[in-house]
Structures are given as C-alpha cells and as structure tokens.
ROSE-4610 file (N, C-alpha, C; in Angstrom, 1 decimal, always signed):
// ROSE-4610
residu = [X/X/X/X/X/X/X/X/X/X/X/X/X/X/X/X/X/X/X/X/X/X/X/X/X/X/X/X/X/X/X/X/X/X/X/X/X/X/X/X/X/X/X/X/X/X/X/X/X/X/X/X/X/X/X/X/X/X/X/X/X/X/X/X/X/X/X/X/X/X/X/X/X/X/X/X/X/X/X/X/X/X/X/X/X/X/X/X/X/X/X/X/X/X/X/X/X/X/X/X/X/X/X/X/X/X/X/X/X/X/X/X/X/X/X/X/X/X/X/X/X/X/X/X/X/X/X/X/X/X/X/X/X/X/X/X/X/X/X/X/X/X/X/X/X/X/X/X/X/X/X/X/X/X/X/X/X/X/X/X/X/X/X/X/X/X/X/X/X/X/X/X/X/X/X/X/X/X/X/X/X/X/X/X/X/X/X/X/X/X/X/X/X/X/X/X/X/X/X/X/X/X/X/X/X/X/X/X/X/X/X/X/X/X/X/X/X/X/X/X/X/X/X/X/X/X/X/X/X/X/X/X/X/X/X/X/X/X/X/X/X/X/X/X/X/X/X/X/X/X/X/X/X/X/X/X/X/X/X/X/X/X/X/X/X/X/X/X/X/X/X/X/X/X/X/X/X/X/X/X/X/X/X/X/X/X/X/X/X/X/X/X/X/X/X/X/X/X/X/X/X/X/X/X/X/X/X/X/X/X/X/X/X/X/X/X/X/X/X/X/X/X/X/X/X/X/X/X/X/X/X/X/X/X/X/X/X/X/X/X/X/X/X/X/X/X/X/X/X/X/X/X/X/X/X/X/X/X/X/X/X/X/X/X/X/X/X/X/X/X/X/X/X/X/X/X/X/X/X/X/X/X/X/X/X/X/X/X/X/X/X/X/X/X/X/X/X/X/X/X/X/X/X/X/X/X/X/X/X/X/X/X/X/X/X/X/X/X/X/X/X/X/X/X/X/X/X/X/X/X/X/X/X/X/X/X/X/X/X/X/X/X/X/X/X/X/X/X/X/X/X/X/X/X/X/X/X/X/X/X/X/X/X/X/X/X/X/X/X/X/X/X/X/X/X/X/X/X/X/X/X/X/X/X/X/X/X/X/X/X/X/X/X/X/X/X/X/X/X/X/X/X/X/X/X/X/X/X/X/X/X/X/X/X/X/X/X/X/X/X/X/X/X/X/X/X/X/X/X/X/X/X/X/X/X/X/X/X/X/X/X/X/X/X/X/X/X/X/X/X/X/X/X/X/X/X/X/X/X/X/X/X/X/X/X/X/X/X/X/X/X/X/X/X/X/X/X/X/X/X/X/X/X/X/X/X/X/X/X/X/X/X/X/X/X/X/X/X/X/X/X/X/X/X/X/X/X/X/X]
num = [1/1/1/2/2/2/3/3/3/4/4/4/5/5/5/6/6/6/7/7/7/8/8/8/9/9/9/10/10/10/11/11/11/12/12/12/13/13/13/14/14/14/15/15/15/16/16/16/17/17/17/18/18/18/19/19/19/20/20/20/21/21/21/22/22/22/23/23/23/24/24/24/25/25/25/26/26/26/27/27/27/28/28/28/29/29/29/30/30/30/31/31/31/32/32/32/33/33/33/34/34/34/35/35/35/36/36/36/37/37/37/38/38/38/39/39/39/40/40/40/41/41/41/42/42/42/43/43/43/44/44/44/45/45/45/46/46/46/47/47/47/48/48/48/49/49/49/50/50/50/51/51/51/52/52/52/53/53/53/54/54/54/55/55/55/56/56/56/57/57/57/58/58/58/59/59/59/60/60/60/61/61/61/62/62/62/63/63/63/64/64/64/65/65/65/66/66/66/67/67/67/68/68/68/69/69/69/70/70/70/71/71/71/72/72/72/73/73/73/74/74/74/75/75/75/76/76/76/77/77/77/78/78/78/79/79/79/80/80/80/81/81/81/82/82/82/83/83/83/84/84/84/85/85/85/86/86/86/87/87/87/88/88/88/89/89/89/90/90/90/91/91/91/92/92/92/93/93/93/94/94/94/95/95/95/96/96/96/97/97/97/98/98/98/99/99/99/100/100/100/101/101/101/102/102/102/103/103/103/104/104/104/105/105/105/106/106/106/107/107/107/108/108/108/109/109/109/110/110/110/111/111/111/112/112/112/113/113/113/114/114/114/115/115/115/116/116/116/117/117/117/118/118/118/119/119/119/120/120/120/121/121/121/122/122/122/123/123/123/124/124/124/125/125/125/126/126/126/127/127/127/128/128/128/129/129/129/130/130/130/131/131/131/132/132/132/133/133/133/134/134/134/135/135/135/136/136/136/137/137/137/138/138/138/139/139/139/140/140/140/141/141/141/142/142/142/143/143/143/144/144/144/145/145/145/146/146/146/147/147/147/148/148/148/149/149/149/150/150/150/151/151/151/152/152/152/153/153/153/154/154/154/155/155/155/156/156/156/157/157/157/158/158/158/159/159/159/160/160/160/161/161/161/162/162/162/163/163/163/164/164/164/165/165/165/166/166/166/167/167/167/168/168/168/169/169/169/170/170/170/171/171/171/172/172/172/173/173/173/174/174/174/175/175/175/176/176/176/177/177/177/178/178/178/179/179/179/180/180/180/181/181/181/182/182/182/183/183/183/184/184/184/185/185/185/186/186/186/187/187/187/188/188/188/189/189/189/190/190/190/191/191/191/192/192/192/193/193/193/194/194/194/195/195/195/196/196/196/197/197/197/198/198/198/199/199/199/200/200/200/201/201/201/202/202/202/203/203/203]
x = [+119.7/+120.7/+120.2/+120.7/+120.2/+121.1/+121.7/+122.5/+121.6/+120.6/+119.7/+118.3/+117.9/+116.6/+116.9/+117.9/+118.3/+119.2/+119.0/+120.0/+120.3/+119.5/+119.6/+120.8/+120.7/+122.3/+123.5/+123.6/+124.3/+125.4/+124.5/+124.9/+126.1/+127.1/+127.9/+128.0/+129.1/+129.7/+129.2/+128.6/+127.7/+126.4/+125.8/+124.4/+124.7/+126.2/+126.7/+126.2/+126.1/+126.2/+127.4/+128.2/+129.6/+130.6/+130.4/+131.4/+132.4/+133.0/+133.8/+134.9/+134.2/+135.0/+135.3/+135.3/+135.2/+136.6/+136.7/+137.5/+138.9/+138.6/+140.0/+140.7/+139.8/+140.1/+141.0/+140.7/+141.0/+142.4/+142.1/+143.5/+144.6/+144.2/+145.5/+146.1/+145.3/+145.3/+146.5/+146.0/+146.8/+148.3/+147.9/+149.2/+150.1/+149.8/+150.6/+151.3/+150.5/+151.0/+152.5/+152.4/+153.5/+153.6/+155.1/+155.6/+155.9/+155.0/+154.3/+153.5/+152.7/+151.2/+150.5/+150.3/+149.1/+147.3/+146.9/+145.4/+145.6/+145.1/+145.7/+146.1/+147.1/+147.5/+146.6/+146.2/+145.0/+144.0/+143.8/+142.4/+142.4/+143.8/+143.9/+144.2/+144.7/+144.7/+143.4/+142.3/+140.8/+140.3/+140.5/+140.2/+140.9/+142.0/+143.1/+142.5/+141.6/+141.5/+139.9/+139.4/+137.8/+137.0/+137.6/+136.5/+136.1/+136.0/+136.0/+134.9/+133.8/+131.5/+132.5/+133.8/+134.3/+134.9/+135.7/+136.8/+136.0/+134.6/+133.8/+133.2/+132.5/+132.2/+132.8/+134.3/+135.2/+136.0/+135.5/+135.8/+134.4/+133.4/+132.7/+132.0/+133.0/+132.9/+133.8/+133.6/+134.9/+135.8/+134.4/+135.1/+135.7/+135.5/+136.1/+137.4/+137.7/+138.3/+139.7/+139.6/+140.1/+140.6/+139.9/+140.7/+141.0/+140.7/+142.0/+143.0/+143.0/+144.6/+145.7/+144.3/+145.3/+145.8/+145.3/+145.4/+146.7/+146.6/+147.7/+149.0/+148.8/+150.3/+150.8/+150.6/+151.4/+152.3/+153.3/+154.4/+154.2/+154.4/+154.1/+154.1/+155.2/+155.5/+154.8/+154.5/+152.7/+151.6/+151.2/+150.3/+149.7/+150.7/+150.5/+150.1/+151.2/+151.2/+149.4/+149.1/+147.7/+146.6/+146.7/+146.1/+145.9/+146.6/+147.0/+146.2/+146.5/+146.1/+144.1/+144.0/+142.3/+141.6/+142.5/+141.8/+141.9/+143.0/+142.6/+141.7/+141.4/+140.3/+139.2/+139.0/+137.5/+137.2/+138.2/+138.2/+137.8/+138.2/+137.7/+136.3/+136.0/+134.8/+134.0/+134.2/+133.5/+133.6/+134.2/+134.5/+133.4/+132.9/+131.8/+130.4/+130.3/+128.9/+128.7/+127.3/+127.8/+128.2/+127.3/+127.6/+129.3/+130.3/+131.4/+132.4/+132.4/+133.3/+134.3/+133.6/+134.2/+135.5/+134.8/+135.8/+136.9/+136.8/+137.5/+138.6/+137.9/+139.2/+140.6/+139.2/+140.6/+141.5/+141.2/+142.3/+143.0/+142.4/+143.5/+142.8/+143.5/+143.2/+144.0/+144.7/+145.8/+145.1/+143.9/+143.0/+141.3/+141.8/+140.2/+140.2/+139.0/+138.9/+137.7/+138.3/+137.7/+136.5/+135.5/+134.5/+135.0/+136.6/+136.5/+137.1/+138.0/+138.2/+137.6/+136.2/+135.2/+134.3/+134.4/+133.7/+134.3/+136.0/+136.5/+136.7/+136.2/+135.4/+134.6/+133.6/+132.0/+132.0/+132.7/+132.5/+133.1/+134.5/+134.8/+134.3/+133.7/+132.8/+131.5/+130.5/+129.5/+129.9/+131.1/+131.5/+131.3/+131.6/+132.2/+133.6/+134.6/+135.6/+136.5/+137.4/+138.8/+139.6/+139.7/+141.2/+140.8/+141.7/+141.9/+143.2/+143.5/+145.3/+145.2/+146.1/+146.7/+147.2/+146.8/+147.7/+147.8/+148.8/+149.4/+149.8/+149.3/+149.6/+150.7/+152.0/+152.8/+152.5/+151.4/+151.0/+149.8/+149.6/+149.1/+148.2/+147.2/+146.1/+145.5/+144.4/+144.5/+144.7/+145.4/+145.7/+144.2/+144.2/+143.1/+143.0/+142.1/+142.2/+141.1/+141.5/+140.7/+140.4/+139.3/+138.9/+138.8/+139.1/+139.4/+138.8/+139.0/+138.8/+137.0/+136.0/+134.6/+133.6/+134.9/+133.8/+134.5/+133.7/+134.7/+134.3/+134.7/+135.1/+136.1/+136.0/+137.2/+136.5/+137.4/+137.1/+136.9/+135.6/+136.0/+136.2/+136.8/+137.4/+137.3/+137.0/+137.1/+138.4/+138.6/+140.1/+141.4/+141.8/+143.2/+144.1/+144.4/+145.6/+145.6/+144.5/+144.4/+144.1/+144.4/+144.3/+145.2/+146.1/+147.7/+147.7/+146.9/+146.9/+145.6/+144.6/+143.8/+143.6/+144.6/+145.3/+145.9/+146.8/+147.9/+147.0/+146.1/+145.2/+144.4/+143.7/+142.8/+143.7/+144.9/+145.8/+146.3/+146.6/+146.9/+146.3/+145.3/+143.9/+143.4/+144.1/+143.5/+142.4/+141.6/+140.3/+141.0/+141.9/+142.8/+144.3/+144.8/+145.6/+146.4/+147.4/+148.5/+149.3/+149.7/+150.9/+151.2/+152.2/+153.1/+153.0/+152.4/+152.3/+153.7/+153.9/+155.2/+155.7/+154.7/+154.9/+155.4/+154.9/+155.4/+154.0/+153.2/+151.6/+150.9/+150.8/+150.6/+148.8/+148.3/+147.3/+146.4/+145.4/+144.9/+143.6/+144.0/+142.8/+141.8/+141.0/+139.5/+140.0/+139.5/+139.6/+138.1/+138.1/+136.9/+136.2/+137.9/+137.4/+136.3/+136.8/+137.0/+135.2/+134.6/+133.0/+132.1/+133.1/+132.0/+131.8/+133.2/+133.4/+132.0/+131.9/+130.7/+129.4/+129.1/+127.9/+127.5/+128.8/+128.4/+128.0/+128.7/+128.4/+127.4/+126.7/+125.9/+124.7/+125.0/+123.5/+123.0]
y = [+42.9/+42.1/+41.3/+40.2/+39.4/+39.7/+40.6/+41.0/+41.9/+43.0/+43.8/+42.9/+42.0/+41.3/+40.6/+39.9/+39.1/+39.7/+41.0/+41.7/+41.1/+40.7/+40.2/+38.3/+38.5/+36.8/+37.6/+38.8/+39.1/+40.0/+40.0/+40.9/+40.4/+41.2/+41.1/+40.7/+40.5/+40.4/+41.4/+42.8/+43.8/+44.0/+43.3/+43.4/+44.7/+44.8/+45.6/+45.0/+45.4/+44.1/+44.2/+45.4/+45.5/+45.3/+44.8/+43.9/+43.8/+42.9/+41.8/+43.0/+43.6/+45.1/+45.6/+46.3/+47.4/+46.6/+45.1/+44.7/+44.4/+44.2/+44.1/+45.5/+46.0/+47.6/+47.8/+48.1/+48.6/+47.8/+46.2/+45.0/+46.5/+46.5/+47.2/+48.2/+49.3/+50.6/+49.7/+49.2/+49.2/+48.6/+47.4/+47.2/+47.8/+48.8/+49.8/+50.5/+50.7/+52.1/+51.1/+49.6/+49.3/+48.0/+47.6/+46.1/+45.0/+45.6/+44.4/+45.2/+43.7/+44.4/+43.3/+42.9/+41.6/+42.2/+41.3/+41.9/+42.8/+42.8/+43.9/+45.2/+45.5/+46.4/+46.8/+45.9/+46.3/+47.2/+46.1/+46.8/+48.4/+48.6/+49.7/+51.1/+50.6/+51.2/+52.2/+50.6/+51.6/+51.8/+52.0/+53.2/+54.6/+54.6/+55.9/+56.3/+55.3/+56.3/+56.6/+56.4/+56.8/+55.8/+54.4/+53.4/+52.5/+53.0/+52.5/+51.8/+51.9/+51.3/+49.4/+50.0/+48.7/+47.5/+48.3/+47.7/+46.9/+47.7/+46.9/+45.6/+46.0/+45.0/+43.7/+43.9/+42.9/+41.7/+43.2/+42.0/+41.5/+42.2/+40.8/+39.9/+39.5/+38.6/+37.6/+36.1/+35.7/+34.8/+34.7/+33.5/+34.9/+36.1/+37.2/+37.5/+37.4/+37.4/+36.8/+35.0/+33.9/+34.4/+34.7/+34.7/+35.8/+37.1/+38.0/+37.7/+37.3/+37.1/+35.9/+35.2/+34.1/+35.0/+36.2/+37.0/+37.4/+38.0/+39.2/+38.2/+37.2/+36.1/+36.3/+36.2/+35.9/+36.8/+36.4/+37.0/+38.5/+39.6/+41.0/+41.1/+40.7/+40.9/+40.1/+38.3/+37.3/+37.9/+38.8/+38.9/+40.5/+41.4/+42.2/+41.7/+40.8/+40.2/+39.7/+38.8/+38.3/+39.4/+40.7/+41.5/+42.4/+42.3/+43.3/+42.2/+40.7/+40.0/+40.0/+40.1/+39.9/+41.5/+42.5/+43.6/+43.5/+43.1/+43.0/+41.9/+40.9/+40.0/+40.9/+41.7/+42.3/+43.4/+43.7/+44.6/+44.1/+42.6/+42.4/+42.2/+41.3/+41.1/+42.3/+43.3/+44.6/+45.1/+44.8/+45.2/+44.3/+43.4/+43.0/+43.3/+44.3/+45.1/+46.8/+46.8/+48.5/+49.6/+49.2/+50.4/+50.6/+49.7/+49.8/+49.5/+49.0/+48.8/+50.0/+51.6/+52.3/+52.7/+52.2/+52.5/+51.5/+50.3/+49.2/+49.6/+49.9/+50.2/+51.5/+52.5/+53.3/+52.9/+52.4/+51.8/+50.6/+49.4/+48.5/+48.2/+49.1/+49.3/+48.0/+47.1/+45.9/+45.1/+44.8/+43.7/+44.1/+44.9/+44.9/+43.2/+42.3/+41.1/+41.3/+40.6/+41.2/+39.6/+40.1/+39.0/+37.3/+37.4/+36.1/+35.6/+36.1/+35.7/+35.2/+35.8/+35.8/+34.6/+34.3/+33.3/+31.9/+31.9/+30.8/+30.0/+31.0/+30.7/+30.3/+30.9/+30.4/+29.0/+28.5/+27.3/+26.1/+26.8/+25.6/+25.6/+26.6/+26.0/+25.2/+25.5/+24.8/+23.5/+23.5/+21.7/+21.0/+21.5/+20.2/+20.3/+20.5/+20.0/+20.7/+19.8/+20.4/+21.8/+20.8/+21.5/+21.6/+22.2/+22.3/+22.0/+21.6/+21.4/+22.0/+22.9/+23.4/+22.2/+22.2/+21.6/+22.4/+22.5/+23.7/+22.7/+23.1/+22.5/+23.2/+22.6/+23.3/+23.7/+23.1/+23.2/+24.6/+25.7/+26.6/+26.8/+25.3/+25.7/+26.1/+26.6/+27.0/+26.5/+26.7/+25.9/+25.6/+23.9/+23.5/+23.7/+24.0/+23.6/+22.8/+21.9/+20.3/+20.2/+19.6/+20.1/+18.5/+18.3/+17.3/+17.0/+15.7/+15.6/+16.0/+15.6/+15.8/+16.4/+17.0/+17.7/+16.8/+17.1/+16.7/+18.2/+17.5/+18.5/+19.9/+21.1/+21.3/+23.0/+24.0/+25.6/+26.2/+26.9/+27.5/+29.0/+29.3/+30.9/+31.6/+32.8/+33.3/+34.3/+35.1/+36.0/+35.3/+34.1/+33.5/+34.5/+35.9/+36.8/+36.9/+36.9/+37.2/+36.7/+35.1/+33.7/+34.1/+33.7/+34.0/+35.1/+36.4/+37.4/+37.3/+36.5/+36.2/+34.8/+34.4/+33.4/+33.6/+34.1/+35.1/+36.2/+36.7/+38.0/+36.6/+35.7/+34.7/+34.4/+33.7/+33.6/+34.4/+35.5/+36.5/+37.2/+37.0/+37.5/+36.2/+34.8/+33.9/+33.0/+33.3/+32.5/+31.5/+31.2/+30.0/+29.3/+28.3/+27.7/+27.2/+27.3/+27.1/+26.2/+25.1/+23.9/+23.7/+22.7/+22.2/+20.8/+20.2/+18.4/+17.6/+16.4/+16.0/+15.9/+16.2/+16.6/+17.9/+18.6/+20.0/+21.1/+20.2/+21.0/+21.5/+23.0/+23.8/+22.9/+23.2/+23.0/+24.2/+24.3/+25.5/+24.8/+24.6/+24.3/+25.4/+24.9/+25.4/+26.4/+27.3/+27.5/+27.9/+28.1/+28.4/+30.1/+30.5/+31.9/+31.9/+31.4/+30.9/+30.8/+30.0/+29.3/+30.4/+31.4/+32.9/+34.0/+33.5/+34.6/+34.5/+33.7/+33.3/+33.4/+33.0/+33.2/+34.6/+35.8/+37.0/+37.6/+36.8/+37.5/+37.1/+36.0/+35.2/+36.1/+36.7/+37.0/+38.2]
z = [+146.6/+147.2/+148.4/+148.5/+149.5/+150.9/+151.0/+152.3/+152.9/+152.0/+152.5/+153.0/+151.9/+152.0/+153.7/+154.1/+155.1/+155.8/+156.4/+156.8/+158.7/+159.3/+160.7/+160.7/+159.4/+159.3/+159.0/+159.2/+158.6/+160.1/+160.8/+161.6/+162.6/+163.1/+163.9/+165.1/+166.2/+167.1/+167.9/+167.8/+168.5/+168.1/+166.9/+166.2/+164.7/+164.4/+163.4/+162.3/+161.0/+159.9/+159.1/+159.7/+159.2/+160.3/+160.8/+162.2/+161.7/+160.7/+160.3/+159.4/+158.7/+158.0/+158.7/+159.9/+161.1/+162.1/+162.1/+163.0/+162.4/+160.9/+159.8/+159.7/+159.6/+159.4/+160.4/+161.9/+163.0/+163.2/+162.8/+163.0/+162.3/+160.8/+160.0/+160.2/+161.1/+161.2/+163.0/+163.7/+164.8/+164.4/+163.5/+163.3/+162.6/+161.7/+161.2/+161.7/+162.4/+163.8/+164.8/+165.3/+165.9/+165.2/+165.9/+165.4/+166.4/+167.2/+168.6/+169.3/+169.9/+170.7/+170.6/+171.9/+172.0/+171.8/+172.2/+173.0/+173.6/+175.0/+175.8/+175.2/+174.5/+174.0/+172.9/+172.1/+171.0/+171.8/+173.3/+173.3/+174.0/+175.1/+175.2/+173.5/+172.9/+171.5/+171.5/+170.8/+171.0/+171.6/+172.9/+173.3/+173.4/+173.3/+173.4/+171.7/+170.8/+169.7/+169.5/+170.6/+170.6/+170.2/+170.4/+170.1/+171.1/+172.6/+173.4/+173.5/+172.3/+172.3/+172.1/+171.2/+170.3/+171.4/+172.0/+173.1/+174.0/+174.4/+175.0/+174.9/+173.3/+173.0/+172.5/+172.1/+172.3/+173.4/+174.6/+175.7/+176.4/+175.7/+176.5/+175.4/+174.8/+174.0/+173.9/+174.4/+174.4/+173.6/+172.4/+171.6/+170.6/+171.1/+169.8/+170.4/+171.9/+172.1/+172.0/+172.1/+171.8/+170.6/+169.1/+168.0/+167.6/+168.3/+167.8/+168.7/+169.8/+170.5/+169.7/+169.1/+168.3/+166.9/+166.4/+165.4/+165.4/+166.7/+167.0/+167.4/+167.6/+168.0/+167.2/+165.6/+164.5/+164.4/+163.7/+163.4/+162.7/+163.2/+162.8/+161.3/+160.4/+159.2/+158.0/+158.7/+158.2/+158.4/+159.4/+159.8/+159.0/+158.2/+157.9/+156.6/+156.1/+154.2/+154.7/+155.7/+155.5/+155.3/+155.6/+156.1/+154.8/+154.0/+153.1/+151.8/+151.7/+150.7/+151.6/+152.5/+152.8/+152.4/+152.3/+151.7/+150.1/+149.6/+148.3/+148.1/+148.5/+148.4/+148.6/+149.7/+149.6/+148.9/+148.1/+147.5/+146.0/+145.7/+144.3/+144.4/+145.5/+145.7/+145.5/+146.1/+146.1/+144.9/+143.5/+142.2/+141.7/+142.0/+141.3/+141.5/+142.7/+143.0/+142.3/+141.6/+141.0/+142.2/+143.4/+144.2/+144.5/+144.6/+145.2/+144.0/+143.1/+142.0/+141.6/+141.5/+140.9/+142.2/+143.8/+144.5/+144.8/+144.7/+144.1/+142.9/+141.9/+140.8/+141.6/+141.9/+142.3/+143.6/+144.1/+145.3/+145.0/+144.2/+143.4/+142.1/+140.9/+139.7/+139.3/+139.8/+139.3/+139.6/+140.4/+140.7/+140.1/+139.0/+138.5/+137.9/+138.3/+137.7/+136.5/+135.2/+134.3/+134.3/+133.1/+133.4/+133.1/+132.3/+131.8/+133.5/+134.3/+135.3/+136.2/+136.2/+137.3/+136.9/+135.6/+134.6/+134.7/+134.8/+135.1/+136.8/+137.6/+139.0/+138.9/+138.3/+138.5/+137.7/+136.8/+136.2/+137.0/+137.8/+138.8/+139.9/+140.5/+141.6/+141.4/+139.6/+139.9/+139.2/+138.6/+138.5/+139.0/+140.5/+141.2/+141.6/+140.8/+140.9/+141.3/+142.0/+143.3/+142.0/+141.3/+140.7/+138.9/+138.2/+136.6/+136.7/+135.4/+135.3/+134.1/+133.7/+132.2/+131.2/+130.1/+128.7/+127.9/+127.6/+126.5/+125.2/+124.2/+122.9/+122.1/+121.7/+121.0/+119.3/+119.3/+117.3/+117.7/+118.5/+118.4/+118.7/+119.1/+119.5/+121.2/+121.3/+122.4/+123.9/+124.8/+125.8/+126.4/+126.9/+127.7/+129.5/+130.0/+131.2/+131.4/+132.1/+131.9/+133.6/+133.9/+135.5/+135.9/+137.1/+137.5/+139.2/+139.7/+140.6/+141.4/+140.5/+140.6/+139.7/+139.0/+137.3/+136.5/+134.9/+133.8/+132.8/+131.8/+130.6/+131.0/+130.3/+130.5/+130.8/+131.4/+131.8/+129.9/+129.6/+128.6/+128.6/+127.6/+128.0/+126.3/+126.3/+124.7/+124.5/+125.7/+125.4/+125.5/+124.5/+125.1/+125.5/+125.1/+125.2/+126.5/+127.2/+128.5/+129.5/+129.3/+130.3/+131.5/+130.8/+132.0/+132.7/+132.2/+133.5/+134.4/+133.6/+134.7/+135.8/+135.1/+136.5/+137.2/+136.9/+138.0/+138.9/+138.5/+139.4/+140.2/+139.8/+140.6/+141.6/+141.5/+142.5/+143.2/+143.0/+143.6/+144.7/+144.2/+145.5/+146.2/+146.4/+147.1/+146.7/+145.0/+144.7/+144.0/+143.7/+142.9/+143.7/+144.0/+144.6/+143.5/+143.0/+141.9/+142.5/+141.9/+142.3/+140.7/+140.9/+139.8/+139.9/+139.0/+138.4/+138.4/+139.1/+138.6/+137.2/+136.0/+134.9/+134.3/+135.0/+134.8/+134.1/+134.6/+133.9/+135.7/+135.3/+136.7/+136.6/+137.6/+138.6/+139.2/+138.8/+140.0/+140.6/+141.8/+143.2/+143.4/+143.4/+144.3/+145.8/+146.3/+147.4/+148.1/+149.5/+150.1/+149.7/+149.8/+149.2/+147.6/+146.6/+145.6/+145.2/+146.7/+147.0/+147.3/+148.1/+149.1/+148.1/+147.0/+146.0/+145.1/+144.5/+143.8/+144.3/+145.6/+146.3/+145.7/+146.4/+146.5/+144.6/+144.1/+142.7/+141.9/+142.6/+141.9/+142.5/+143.7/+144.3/+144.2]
C-alpha cells in the first residue's frame, strides 16, 4: 500500500499518520456526550479525559484550531447527521482493504459495497464525466446509464437485480449526488469523495 510506502505525506497535525481518524473520533465521542460546547469546552473535555498530548497539540495549532471551532458552530443535530454519514464513508472505504473489511462488515453490514458498485465509481471517475442520467426502457430491456458532461458512452453493469440498491448505498454514503431531470430521469453527479474513493481502492 502506498500509505505505508509514503508514510511521512501522510502524517498529521502532530506528525500522527492517523490524525484525521483520532480527531473525528474524539469530535463524536464529545458530541455524544453533550448538546452544546464550543472549542473551549472541547478542549477542556480532553483533557478531563486523558488526552491532554491532544489538547495541546490542538492549540498550538491555529489553522486546526480555526476549523474545529467552525466544526463545533454547527447546529448540534447537522453536525452529528455529518458525523455519523463521514464514518460510514470511512468505513466503506475501509471495506475495500483486506486488513479492515471484515471489521467494516460487522459495524455496518448495510454498507457492504459490493464490486458492481465500486465498479460503477471507478468508471465515472476515469470517464471524465460530471454526471450519468438513468433511461429506463419500458419494453424490458436493461436500464441505461449514459454519462454525460466530459465522458461518453454509457456505465456498464452485469447484476441488473441489483442496480437500484447499489445506487441508493453509493448515495447514501456520499460517493454519488442524486437530482431529478426536468424530465423526470434521475441523475447521479460525481462527488470529491467519489475521486479519494477510487484513489484509495485503486492503490
């Protein structure tokens, strides 16, 4: 894995290389615990819970500082839904590595992404293109998704029975952006996540 080979790009806000996991974590655990609490209050938190190496190194840091306090502004009950949909994102991600998959399934068995889902990513990201739009044919044949906006031709897929639940899981976890056509033919957009997702499974 190229996280081990290049392990010093990877490193954190204290020279951690799990920084970024360690501070989401800590965000959930504090906000679970109350239903207000700025900075300040965060950072008294860890320390009253023994993570005072952390507290430190958060305040003397100040652009870390800047955006957890913009973190913690949000509305208690947005800020949990975000919190809750960025672990299930890292948790699918983590279902596509052998070492972490089996612990992925057991904590969200509803977000195992199967390979045709992870297949209909990797074809719109190396398209090119923004978006796919669905056509559904009423004479039986299989629905198209036609890619648009920088690719051409169309997403191919071999399990039709199980398109629609792997669109709804892509969306669900943030790698797909769903709208509605003034026709009435859904859309699913590209997202950034969508880009990081692939990196990691590609590499």
């Amino acid at each position: 894995m190229k996280l081990l080979a290049s392990r010093r790009c990877y490193y954190g806000f204290d020279g951690r290389s799990w920084a970024f996991a360690t501070i989401v974590g800590l965000l959930s655990n504090f906000k679970s615990q109350r239903s207000s609490g700025d900075l300040n209050d965060f950072i008294l938190w860890l320390k009253q819970e023994q993570h005072a190496d952390i507290a430190a190194s958060v305040q003397n840091n100040e652009l870390l500082l800047q955006q957890l306090s913009s973190i913690l502004s949000v509305n208690h009950d947005d800020l949990i839904n975000r919190l809750i949909e960025l672990d299930m994102l890292m948790s699918s991600v983590a279902g596509q590595m052998k070492e972490f998959s089996g612990l992925a399934g057991v904590l969200y068995p509803q977000l195992n992404i199967s390979p045709q889902a992870v297949s209909i990513i990797q074809q719109l990201v190396s398209s090119g293109a923004k978006m796919f739009m669905e056509r559904k044919f009423m004479t039986g044949n299989l629905n198209q998704y036609i890619l648009l906006e920088g690719g051409v031709g169309t997403i191919t897929y071999n399990e039709a029975r199980f398109i629609e639940d792997d669109l709804d899981t892509l969306v669900k976890i943030g790698l797909l952006r769903m709208d509605v056509a003034s026709k009435g033919s859904r859309r699913f957009h590209i997202t950034r996540s969508a880009v990081d997702f692939v990196k990691i499974v590609d590499h």
